[in-house]
Steps between C-alpha positions, in 0.01 A plus 500: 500500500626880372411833586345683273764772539768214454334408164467818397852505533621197278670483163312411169629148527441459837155665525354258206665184687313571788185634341488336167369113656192763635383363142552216404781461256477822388780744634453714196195652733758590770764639252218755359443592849848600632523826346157567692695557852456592714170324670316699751318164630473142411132630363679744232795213410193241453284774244872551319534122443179455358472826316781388336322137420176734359749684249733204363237412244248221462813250384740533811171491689420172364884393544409613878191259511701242301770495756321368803416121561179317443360417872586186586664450142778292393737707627370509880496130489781437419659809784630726256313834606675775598518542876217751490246325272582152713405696803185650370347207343581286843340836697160414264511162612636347172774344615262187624319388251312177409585347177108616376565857609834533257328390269224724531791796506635332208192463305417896541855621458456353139152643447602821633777504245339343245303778525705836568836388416688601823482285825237599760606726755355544835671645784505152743583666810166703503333178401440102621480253276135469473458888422731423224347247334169686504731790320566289199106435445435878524763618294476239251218734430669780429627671123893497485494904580342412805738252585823676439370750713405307758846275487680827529285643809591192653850510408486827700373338793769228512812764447295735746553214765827409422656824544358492820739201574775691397475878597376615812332831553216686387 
């Protein structure tokens, strides 16, 4: 855990290795961001962050999407999340599953990008599993307009929380 006047404080490089896993594999966010210091609050660092995600442009937005895992996906099975996606699925209560329930993840991660062409993206730590399975039905539902902007609200949500595990202050 930093200070935000400690963070404020960091080199480029430095300042997008501890910021840039805030999305996941995407440091490019942090590296737009630098420049932006410094942050008054945690508040004003988060709305840089994602500004910067609303600007980039409908394909490094999708790139954004495209970077984080499919819930309970191939990749989670097999351990291979980063630390912070491991710890938010298990914080959801995906990390004990019965064999019907990954498949059930399974079998809407492929609908779901079947149908938008980016994996579905839900910020787990806000969520159990049971709410997010009931998310996949709704937003099945929805055009792909919707759905990129809902993916990237939530995408908000989950950096909002993890630089909350990183910086301390307001």
């Amino acid at each position: 855990m930093m200070t935000l006047p400690q963070l404020n404080s960091l080199s480029r490089d430095e300042f997008v290795r501890i910021v840039g896993p805030v999305f996941e594999h995407s440091p490019w966010i942090a590296e737009a961001t630098w420049g932006r210091r410094p942050f008054a609050s945690v508040e004003q660092l988060h709305q840089a962050l994602t500004e910067a995600v609303r600007s980039a442009g409908e394909e490094k937005q999708l790139a954004l999407m495209c970077a984080h895992p499919d819930l309970v996906g191939k990749l989670a099975l097999a351990g291979q999340l980063t630390k912070e996606s491991t710890n938010e699925q298990a914080s959801a209560g995906l990390g004990n599953l019965t064999a019907e329930e990954i498949a059930l993840f399974q079998t809407n991660n492929a609908a779901y990008k079947a149908k938008f062409g980016f994996p579905f993206v839900i910020c787990a730590r806000l969520n159990r599993k049971e709410a997010i399975l009931n998310g996949f039905k709704t937003r099945l539902e929805n055009s792909r307009e919707q759905e990129i902007h809902t993916a990237l609200k939530e995408i908000g949500k989950i950096a909002r929380l993890r630089l909350a595990d990183i910086v301390s202050g307001t």
